[in-house]
MARDRENPA-81922 format. One record per atom (N, C-alpha, C): atom name; x, y, z; chain. Coordinates in Angstrom, 2 decimals. Layout:
% residues N
<r atomo="CA" u="X" v="Y" w="Z" cadena="A"/>
...
***
This chain:
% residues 99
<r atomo="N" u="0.81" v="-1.20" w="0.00" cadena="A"/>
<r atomo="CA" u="0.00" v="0.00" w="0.00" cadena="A"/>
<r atomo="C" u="0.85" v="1.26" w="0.00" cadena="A"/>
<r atomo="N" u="1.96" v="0.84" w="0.54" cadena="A"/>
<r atomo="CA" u="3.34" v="2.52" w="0.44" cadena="A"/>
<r atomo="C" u="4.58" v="1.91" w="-0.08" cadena="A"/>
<r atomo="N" u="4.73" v="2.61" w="-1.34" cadena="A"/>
<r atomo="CA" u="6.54" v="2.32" w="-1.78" cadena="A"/>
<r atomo="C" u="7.01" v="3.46" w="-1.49" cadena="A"/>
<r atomo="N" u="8.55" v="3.27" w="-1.08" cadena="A"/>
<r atomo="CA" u="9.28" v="4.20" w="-0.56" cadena="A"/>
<r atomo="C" u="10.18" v="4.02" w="-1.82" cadena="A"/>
<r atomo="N" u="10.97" v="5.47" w="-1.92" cadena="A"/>
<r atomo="CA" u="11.42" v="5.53" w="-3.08" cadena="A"/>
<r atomo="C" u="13.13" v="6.20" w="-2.93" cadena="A"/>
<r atomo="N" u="13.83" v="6.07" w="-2.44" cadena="A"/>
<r atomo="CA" u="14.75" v="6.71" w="-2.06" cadena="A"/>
<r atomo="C" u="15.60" v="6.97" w="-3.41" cadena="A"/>
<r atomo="N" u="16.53" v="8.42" w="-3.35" cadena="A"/>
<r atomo="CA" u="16.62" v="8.48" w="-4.43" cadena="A"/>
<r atomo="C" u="17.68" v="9.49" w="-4.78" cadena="A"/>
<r atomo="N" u="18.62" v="9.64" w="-5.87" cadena="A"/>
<r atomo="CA" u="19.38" v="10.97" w="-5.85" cadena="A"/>
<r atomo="C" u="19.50" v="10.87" w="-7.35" cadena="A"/>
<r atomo="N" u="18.46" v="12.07" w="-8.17" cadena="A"/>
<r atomo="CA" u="18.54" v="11.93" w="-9.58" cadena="A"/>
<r atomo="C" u="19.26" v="13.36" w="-9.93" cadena="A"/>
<r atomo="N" u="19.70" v="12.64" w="-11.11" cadena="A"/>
<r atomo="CA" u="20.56" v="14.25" w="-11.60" cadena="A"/>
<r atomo="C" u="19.36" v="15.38" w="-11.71" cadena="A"/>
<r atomo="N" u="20.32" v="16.64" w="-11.77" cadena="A"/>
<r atomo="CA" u="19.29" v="17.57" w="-12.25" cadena="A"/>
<r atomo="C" u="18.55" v="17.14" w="-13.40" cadena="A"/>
<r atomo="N" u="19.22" v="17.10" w="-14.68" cadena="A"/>
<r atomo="CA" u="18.84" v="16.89" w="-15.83" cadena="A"/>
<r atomo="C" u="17.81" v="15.80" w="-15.75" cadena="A"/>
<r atomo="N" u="18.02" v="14.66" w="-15.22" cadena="A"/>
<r atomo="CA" u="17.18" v="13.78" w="-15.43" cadena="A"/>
<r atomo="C" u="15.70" v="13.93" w="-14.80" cadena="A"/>
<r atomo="N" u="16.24" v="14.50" w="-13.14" cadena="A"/>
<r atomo="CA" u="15.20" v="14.86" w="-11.87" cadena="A"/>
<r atomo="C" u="13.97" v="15.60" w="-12.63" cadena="A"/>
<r atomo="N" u="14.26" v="16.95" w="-13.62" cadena="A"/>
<r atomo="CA" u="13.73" v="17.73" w="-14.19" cadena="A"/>
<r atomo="C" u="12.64" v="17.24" w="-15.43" cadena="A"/>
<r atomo="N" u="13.34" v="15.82" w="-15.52" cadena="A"/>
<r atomo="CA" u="12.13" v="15.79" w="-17.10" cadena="A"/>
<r atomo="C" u="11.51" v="14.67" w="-16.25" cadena="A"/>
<r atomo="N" u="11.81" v="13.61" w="-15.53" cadena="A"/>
<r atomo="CA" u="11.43" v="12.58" w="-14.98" cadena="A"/>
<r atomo="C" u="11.10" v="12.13" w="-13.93" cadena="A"/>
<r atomo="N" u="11.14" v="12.55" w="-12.77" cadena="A"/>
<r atomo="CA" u="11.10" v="12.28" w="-11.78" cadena="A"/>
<r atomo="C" u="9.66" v="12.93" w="-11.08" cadena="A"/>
<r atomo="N" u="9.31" v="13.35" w="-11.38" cadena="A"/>
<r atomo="CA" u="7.58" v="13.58" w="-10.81" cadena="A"/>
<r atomo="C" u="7.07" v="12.27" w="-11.31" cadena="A"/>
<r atomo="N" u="7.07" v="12.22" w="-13.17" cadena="A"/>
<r atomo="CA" u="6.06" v="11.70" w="-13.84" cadena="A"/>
<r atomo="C" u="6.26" v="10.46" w="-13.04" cadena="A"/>
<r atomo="N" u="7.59" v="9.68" w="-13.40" cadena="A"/>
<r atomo="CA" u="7.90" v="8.49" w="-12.82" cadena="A"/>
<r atomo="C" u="7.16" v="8.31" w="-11.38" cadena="A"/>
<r atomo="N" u="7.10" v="8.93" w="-10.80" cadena="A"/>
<r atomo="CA" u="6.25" v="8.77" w="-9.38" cadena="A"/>
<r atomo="C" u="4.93" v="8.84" w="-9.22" cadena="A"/>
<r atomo="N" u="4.69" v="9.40" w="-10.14" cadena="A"/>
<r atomo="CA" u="3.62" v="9.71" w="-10.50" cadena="A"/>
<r atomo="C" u="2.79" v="8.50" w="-10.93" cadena="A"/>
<r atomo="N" u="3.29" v="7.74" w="-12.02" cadena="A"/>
<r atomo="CA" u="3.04" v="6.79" w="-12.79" cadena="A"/>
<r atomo="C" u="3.27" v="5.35" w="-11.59" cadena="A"/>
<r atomo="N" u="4.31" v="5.24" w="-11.01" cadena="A"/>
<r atomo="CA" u="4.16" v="3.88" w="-9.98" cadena="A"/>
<r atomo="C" u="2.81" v="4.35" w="-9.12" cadena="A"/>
<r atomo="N" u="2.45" v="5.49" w="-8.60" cadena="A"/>
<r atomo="CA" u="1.32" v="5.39" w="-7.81" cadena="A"/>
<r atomo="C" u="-0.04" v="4.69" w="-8.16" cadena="A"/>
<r atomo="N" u="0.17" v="5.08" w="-10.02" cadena="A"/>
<r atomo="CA" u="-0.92" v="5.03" w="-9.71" cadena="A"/>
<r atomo="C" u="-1.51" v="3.58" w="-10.62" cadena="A"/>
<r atomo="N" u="0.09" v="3.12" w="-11.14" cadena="A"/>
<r atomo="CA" u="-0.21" v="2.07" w="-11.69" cadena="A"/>
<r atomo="C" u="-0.18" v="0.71" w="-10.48" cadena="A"/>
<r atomo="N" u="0.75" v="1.02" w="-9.52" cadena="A"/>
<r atomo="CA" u="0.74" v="-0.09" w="-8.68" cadena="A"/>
<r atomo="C" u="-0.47" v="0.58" w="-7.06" cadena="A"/>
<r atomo="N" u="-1.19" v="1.20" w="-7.55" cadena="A"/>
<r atomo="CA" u="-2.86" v="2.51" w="-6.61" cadena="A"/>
<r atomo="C" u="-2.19" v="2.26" w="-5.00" cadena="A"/>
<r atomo="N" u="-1.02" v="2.69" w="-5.12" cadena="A"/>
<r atomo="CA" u="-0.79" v="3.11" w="-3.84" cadena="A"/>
<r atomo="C" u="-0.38" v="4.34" w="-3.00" cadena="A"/>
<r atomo="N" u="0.27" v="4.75" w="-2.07" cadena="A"/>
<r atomo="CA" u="1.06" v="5.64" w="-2.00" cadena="A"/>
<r atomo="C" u="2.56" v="5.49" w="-2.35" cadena="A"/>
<r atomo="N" u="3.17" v="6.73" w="-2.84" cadena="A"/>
<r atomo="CA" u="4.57" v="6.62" w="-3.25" cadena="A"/>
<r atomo="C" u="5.45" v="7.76" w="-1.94" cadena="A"/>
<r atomo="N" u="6.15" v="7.16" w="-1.03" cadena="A"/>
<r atomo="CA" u="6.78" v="8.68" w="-0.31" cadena="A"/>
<r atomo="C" u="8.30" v="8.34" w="-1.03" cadena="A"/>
<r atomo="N" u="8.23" v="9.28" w="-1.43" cadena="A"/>
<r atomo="CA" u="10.34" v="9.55" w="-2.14" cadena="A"/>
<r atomo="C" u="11.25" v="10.60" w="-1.50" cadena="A"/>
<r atomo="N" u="12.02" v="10.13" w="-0.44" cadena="A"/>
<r atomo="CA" u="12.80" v="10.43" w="-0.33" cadena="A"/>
<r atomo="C" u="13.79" v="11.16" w="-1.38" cadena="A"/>
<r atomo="N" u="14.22" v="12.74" w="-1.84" cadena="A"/>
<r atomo="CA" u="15.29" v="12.66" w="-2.93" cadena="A"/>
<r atomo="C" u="16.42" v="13.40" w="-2.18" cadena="A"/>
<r atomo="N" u="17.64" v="12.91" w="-2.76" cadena="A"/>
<r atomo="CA" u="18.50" v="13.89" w="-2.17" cadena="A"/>
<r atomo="C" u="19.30" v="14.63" w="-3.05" cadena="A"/>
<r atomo="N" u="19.53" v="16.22" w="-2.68" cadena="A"/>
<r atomo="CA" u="19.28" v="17.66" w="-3.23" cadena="A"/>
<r atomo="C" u="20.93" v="18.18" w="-2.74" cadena="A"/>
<r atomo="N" u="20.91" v="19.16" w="-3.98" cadena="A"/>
<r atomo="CA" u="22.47" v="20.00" w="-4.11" cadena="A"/>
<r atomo="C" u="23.68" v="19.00" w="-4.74" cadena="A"/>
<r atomo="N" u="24.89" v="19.94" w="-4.80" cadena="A"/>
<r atomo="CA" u="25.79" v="19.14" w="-5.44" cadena="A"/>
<r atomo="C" u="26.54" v="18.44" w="-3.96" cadena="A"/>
<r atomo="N" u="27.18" v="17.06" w="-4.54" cadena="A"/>
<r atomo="CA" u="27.69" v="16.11" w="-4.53" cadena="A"/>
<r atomo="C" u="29.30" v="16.49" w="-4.15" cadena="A"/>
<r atomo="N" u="29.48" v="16.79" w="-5.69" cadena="A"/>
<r atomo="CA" u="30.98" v="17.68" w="-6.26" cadena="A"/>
<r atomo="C" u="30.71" v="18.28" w="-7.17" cadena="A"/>
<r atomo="N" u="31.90" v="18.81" w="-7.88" cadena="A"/>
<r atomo="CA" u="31.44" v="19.49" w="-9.13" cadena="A"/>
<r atomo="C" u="31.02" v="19.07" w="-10.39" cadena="A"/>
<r atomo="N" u="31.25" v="17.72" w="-10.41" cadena="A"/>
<r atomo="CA" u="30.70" v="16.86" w="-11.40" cadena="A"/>
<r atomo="C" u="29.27" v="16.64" w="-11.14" cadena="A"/>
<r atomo="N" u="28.95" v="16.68" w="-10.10" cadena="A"/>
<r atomo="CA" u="27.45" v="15.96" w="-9.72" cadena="A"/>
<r atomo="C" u="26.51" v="16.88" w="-8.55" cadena="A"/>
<r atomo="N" u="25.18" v="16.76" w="-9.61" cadena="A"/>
<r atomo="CA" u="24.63" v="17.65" w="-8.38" cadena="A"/>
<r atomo="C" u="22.75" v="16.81" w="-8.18" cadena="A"/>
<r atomo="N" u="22.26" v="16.90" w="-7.31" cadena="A"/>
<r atomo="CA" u="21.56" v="16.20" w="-7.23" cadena="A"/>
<r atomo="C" u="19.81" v="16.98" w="-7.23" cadena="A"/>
<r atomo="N" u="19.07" v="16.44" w="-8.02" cadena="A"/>
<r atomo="CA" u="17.35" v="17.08" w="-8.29" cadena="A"/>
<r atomo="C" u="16.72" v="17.36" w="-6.59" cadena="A"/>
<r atomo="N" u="16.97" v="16.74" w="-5.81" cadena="A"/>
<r atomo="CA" u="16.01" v="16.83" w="-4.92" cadena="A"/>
<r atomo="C" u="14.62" v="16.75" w="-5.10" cadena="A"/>
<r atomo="N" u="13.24" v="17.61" w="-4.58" cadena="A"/>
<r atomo="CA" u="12.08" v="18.03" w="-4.83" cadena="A"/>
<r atomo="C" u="11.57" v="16.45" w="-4.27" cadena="A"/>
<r atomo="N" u="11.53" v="16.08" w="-3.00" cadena="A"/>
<r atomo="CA" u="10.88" v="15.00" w="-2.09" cadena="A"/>
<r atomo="C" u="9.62" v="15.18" w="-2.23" cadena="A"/>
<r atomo="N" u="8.80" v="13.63" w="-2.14" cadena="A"/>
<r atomo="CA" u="7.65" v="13.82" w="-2.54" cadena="A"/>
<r atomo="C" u="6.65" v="12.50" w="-1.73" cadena="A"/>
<r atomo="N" u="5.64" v="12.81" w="-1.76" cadena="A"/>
<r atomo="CA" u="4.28" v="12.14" w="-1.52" cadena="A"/>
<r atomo="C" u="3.32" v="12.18" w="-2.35" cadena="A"/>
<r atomo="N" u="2.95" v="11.01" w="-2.91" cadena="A"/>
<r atomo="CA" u="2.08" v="10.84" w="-4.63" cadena="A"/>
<r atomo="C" u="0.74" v="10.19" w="-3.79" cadena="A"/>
<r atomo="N" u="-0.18" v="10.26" w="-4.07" cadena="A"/>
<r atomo="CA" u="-1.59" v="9.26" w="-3.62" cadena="A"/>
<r atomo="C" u="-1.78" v="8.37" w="-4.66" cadena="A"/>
<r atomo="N" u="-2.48" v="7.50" w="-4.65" cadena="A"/>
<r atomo="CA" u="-2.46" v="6.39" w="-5.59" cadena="A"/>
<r atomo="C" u="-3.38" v="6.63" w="-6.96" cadena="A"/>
<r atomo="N" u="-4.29" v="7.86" w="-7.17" cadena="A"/>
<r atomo="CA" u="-4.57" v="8.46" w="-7.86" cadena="A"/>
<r atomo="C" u="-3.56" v="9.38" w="-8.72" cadena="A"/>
<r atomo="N" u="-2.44" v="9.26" w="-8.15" cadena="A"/>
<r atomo="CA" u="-1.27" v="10.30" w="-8.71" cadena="A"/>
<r atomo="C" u="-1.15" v="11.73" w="-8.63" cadena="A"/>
<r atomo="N" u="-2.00" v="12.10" w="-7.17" cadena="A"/>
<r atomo="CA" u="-1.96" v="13.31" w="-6.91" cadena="A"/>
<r atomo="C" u="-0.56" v="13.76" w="-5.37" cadena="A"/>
<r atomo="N" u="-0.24" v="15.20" w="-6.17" cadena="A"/>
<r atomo="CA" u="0.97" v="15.16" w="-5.30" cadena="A"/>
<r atomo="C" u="0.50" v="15.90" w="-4.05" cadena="A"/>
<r atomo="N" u="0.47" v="15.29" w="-2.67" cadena="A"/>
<r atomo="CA" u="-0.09" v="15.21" w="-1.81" cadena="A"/>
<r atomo="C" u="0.92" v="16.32" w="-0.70" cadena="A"/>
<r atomo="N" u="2.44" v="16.24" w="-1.08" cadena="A"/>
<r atomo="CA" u="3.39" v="16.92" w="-0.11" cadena="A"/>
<r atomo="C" u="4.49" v="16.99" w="-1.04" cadena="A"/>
<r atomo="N" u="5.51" v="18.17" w="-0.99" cadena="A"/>
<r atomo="CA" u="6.79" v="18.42" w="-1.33" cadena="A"/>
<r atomo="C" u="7.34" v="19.35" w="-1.41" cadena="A"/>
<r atomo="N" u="8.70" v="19.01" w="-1.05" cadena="A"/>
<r atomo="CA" u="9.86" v="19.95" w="-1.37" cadena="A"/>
<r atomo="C" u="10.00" v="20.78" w="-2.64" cadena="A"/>
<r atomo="N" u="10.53" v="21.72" w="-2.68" cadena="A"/>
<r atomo="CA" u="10.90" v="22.23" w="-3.77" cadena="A"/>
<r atomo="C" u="12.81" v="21.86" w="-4.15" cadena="A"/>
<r atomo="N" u="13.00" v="22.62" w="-3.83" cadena="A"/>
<r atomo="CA" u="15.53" v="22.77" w="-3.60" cadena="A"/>
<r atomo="C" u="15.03" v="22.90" w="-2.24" cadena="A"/>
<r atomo="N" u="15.87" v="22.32" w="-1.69" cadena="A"/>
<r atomo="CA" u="16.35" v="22.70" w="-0.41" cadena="A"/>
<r atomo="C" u="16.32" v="21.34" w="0.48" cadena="A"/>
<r atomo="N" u="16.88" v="21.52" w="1.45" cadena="A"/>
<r atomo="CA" u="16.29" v="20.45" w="2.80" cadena="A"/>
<r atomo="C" u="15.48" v="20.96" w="3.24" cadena="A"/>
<r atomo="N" u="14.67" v="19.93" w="4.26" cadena="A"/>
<r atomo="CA" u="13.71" v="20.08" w="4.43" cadena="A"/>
<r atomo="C" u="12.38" v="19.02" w="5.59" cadena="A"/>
<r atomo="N" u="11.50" v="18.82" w="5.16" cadena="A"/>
<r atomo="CA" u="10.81" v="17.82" w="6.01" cadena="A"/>
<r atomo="C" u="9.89" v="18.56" w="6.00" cadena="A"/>
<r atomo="N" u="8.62" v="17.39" w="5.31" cadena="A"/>
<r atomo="CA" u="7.35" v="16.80" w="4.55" cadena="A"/>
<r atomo="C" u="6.59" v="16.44" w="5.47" cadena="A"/>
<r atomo="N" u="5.32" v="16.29" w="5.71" cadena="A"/>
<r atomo="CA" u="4.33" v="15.57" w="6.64" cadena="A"/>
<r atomo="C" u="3.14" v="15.16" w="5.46" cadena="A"/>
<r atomo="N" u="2.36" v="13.86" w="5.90" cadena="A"/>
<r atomo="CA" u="1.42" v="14.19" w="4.71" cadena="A"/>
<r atomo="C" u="0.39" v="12.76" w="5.10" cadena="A"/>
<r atomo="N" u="-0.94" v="13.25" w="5.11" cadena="A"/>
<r atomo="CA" u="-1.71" v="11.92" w="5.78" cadena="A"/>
<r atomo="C" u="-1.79" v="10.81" w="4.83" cadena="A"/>
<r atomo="N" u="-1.57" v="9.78" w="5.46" cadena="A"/>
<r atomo="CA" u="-1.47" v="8.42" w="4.58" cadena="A"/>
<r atomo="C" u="-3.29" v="7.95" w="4.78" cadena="A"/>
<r atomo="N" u="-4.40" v="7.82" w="3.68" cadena="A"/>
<r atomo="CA" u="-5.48" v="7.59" w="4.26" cadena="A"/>
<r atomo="C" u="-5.52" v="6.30" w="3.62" cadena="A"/>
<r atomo="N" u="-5.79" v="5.25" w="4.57" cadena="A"/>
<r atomo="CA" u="-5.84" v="3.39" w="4.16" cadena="A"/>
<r atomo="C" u="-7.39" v="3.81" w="3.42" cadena="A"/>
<r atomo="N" u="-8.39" v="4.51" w="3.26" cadena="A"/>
<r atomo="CA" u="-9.45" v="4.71" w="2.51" cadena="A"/>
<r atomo="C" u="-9.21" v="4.79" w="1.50" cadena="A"/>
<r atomo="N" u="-8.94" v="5.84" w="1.42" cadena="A"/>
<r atomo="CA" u="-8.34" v="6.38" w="-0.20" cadena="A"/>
<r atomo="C" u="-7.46" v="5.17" w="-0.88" cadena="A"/>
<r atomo="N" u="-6.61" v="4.38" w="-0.51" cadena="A"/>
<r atomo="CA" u="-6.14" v="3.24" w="-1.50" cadena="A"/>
<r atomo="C" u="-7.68" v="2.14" w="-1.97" cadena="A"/>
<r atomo="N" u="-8.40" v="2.22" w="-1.00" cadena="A"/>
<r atomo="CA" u="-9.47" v="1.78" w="-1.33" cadena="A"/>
<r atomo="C" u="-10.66" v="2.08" w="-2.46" cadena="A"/>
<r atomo="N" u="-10.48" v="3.29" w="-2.55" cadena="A"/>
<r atomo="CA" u="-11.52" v="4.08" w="-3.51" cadena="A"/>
<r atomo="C" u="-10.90" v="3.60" w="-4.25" cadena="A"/>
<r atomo="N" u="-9.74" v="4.06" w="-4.69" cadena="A"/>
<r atomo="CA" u="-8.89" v="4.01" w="-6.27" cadena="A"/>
<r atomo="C" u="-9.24" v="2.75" w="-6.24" cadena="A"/>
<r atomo="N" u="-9.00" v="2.20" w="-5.39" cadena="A"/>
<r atomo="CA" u="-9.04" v="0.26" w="-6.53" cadena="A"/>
<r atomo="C" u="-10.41" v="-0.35" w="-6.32" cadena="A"/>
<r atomo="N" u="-11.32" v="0.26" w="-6.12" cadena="A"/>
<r atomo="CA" u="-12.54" v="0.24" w="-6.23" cadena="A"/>
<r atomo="C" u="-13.14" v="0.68" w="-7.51" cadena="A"/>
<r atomo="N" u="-12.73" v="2.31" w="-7.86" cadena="A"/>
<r atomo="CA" u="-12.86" v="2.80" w="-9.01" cadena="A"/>
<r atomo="C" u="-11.91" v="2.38" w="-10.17" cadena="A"/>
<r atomo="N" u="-10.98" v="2.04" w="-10.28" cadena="A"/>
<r atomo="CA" u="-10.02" v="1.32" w="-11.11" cadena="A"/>
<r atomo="C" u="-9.36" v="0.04" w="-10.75" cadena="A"/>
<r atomo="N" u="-10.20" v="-0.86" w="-10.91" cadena="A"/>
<r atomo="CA" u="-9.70" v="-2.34" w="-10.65" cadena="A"/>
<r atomo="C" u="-8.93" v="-2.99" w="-11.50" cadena="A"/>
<r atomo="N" u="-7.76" v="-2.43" w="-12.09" cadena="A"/>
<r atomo="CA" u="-7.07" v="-2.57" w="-13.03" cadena="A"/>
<r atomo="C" u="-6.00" v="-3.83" w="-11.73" cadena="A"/>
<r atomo="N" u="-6.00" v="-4.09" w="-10.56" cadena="A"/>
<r atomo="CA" u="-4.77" v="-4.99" w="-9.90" cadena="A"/>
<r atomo="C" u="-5.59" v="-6.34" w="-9.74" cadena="A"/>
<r atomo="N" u="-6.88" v="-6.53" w="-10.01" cadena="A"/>
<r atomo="CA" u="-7.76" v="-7.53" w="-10.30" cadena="A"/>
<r atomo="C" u="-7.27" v="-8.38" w="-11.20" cadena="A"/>
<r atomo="N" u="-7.22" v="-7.82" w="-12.34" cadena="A"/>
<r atomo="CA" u="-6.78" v="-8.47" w="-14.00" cadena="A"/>
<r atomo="C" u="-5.25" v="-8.78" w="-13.94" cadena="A"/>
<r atomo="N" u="-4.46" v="-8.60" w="-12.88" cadena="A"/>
<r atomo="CA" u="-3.07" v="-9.74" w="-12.76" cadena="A"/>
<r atomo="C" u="-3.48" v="-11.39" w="-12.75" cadena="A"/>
<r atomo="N" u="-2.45" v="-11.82" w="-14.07" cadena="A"/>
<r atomo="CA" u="-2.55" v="-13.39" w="-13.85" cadena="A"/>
<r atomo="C" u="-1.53" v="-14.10" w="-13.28" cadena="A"/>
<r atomo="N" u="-1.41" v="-14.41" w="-11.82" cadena="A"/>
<r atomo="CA" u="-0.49" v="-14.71" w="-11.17" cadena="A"/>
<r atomo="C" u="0.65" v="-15.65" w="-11.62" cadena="A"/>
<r atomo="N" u="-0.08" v="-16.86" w="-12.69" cadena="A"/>
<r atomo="CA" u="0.53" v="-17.46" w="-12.76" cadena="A"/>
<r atomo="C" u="1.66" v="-17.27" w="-13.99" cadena="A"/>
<r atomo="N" u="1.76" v="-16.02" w="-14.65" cadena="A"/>
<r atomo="CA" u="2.58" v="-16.04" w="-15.70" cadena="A"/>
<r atomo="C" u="3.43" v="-15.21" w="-14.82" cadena="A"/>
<r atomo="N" u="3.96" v="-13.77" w="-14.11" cadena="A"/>
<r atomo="CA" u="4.96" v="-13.40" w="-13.65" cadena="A"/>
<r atomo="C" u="4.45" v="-13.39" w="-12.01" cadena="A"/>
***
């Protein structure tokens, strides 16, 4: 019902990818996503996206960072995983026995 996502994406990448991607596990696997990211440079070669997050299983962004450190709070409701897979029973139609 919660994947944790820990994480340190480049800028470049953090910037085109890293919402959607979280976005997209929530709401394909209708849970919550909390992601840990970790933010600023590294060295001078490497610097890191940050922007920590809390997704609902609908794929709505529920809590986050922008740059910076920081610390998120954000209600986890065991209901709400319920609606979604009530209204989208798309984890029904897994056939166990092939993967």
């Amino acid at each position: 019902d919660i994947f944790l996502a820990p994480s340190a994406f480049l800028q470049e990448t953090g910037k085109a990818h890293w919402e959607i991607l979280l976005k997209a596990r929530a709401i394909e696997n209708q849970c919550y996503m909390i992601a840990a990211a970790q933010w600023g440079p590294h060295h001078e070669k490497r610097t890191s996206y940050g922007h920590s997050m809390v997704v609902d299983p609908w794929g709505k962004t529920v809590a986050e960072i922008g740059e910076g450190t920081g610390l998120i709070f954000a209600e986890i409701d065991p209901e709400e995983i319920n609606k979604v897979r009530a209204r989208l029973p798309s984890l029904q139609h897994r056939r166990k026995g092939i993967y």
